[in-house]
C-alpha positions as CSV (number, residue, x, y, z in Angstrom):
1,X,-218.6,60.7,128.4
2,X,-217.5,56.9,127.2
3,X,-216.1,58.2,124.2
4,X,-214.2,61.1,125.7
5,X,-212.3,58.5,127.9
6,X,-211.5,56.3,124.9
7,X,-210.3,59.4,122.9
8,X,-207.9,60.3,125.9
9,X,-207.0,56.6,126.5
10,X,-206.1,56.5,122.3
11,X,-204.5,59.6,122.6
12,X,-202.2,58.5,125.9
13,X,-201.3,55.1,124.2
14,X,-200.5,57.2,121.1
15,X,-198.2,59.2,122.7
16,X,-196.4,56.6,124.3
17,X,-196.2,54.6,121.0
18,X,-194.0,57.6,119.9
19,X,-192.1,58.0,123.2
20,X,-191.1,53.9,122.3
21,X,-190.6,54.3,119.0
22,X,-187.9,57.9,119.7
23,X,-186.4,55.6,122.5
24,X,-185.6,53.0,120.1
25,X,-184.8,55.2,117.6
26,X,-182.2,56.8,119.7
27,X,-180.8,53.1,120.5
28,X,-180.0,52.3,117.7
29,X,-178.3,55.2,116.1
30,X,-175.0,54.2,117.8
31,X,-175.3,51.1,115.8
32,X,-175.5,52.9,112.6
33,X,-172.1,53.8,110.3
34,X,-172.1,57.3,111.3
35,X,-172.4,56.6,114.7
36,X,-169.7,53.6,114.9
37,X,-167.1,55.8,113.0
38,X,-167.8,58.5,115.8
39,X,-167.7,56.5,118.3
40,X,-164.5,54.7,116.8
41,X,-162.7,58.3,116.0
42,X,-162.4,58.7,119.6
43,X,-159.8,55.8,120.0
44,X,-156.7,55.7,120.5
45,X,-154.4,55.3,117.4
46,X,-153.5,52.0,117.1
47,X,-151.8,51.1,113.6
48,X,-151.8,52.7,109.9
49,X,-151.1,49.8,106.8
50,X,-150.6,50.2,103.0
51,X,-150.2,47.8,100.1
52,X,-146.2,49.0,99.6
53,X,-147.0,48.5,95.3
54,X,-150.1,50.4,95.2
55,X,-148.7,53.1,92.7
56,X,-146.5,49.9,90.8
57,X,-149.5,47.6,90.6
58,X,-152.6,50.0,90.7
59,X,-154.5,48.9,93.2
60,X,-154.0,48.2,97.4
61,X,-155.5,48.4,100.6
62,X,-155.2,50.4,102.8
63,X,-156.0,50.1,106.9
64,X,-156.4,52.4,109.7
65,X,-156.9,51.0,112.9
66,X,-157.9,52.4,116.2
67,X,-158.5,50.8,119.6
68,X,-156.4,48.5,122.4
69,X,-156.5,45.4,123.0
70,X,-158.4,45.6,126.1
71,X,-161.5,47.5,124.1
72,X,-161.3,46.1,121.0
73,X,-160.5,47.8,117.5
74,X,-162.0,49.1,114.6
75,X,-160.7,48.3,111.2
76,X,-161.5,51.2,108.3
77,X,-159.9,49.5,104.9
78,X,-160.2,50.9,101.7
79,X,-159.6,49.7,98.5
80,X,-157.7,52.0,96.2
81,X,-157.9,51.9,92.3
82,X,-154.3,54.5,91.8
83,X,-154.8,53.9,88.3
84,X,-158.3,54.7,87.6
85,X,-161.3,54.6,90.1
86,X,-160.0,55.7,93.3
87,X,-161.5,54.0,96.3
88,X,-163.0,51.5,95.1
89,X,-164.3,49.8,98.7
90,X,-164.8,50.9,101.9
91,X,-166.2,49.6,105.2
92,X,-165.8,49.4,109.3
93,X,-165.4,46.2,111.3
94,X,-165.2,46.0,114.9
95,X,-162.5,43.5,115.5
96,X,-160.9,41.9,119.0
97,X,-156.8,41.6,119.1
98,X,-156.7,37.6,117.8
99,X,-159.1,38.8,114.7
100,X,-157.2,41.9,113.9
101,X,-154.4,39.7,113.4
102,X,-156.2,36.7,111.3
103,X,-157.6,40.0,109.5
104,X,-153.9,41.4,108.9
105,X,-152.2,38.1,108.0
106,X,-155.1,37.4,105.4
107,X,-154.9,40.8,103.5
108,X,-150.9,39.9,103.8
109,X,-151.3,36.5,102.2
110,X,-152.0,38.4,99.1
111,X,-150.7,42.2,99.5
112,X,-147.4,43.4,100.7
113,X,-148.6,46.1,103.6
114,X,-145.9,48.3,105.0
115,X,-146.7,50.7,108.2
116,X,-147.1,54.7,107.0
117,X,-148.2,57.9,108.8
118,X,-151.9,58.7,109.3
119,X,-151.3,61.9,107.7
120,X,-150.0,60.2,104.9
121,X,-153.3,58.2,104.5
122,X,-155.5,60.8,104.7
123,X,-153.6,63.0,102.1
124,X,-153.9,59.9,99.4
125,X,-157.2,59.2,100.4
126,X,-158.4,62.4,100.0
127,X,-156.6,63.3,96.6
128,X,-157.2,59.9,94.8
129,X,-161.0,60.6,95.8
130,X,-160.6,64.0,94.1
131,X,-159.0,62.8,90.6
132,X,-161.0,59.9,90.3
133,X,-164.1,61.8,90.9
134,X,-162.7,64.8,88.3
135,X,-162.6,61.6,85.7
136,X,-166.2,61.2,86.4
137,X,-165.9,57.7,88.9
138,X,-167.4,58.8,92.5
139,X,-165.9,57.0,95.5
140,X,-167.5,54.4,97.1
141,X,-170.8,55.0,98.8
142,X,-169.4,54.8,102.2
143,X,-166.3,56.6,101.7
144,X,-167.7,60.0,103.1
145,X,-168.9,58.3,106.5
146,X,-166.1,56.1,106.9
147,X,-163.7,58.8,106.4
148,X,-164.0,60.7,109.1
149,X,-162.4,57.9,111.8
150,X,-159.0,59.7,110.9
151,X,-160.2,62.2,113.9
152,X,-158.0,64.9,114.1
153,X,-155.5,63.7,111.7
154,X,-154.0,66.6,109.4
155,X,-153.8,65.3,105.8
156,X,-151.7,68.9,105.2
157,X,-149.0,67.5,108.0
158,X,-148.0,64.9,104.6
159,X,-145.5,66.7,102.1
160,X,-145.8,63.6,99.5
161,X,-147.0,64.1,96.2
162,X,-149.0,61.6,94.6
163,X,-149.2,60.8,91.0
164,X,-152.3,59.3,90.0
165,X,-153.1,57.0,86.7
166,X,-150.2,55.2,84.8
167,X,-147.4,57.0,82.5
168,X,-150.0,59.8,82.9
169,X,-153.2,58.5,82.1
170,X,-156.3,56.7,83.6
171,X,-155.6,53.0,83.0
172,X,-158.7,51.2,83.6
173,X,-158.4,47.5,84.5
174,X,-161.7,45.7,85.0
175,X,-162.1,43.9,88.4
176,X,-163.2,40.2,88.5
177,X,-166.7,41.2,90.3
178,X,-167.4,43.9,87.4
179,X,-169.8,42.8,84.9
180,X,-169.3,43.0,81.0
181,X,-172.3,45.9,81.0
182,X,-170.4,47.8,84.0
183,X,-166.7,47.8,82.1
184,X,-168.5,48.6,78.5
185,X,-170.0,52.1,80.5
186,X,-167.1,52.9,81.9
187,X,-165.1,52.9,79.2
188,X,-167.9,54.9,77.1
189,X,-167.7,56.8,80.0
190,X,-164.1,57.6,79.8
191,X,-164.2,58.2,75.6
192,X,-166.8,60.9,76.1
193,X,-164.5,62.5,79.0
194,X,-161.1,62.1,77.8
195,X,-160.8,61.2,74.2
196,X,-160.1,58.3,72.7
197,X,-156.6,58.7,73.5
198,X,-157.1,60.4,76.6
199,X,-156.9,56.4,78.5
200,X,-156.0,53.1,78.6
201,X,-157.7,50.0,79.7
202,X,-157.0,46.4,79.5
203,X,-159.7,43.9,79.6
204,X,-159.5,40.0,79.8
205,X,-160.1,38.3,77.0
């Protein structure tokens, strides 16, 4: 009889172990990247930034914003190789008005950002995430989940046509957090794809 009640006790604190553990479970998934770019896809539009010499200089960032002032805003900013690797970066904050504009004015300091259409964005997001990927370099991890805060945005509303690499090729150029073994594969990467003459790339001395 004892050990009937302890297996029904084990069982009943068993189960409510895995009523806890679903409870939390379902807590947290707001907190997760899926769930934040949901959440933040529901926003109002707020603001749309590019690096105005992305296709002159390679590489820019690129912002969408959604949110007020009164609720806050979240920040999706990609980093865009035009030249060679496509997005490079990507990542959500959730920012209040006086840090979205210390955020802004620091990207500023160092890139020229001009306002554009959402469409717009999501059209040369979308397309340099396609060549680059064609040339064998994937986009960044959290591209795919991040991507989706554009909501309802039609990238087929944009008429622009993009031209990707430089004077018609890739043109690799090394970033300063790449190490020596990434830049040597890549390149190897790009002689077995494209030929020897197929690229360029330019690497510090």
């Amino acid at each position: 009889m004892g050990s009937n009640i302890a297996a029904r006790r084990a069982a009943k604190a068993n189960r409510r172990k895995a009523l806890v553990a679903q409870k939390r479970k379902a807590e947290l998934a707001p907190a997760s990247l899926q769930g934040r770019v949901s959440r933040a896809a529901a926003a109002p539009f707020h603001e749309c930034l590019l690096n105005a010499e992305l296709f002159t200089g390679g590489i820019g960032t690129l912002v969408f914003v959604r949110g007020t002032r009164t609720t806050g805003f979240s920040v999706a900013a990609f980093l865009i190789d035009a030249w060679c690797l496509g997005v490079k970066n990507a990542y959500l904050r959730s920012l209040a008005a006086d840090e979205l504009e210390t955020f802004l004015s620091i990207v500023e300091t160092s890139e020229p950002l001009e306002p554009i259409d959402p469409s717009h964005a999501r059209k040369l997001l979308r397309e340099v995430a396609r060549w680059s990927r064609a040339i064998g370099f994937d986009p960044h991890p959290d591209f795919r989940a991040i991507e989706p805060i554009f909501g309802d945005v039609n990238a087929d509303a944009c008429d622009t046509t993009f031209q990707f690499g430089h004077e018609g090729k890739p043109f690799y150029i090394p970033g300063p957090t790449e190490s020596p073994g990434q830049v040597k594969l890549r390149i190897k990467q790009m002689r077995e794809r494209l030929g020897e003459d197929g690229f360029e790339f330019a690497v510090a001395a």
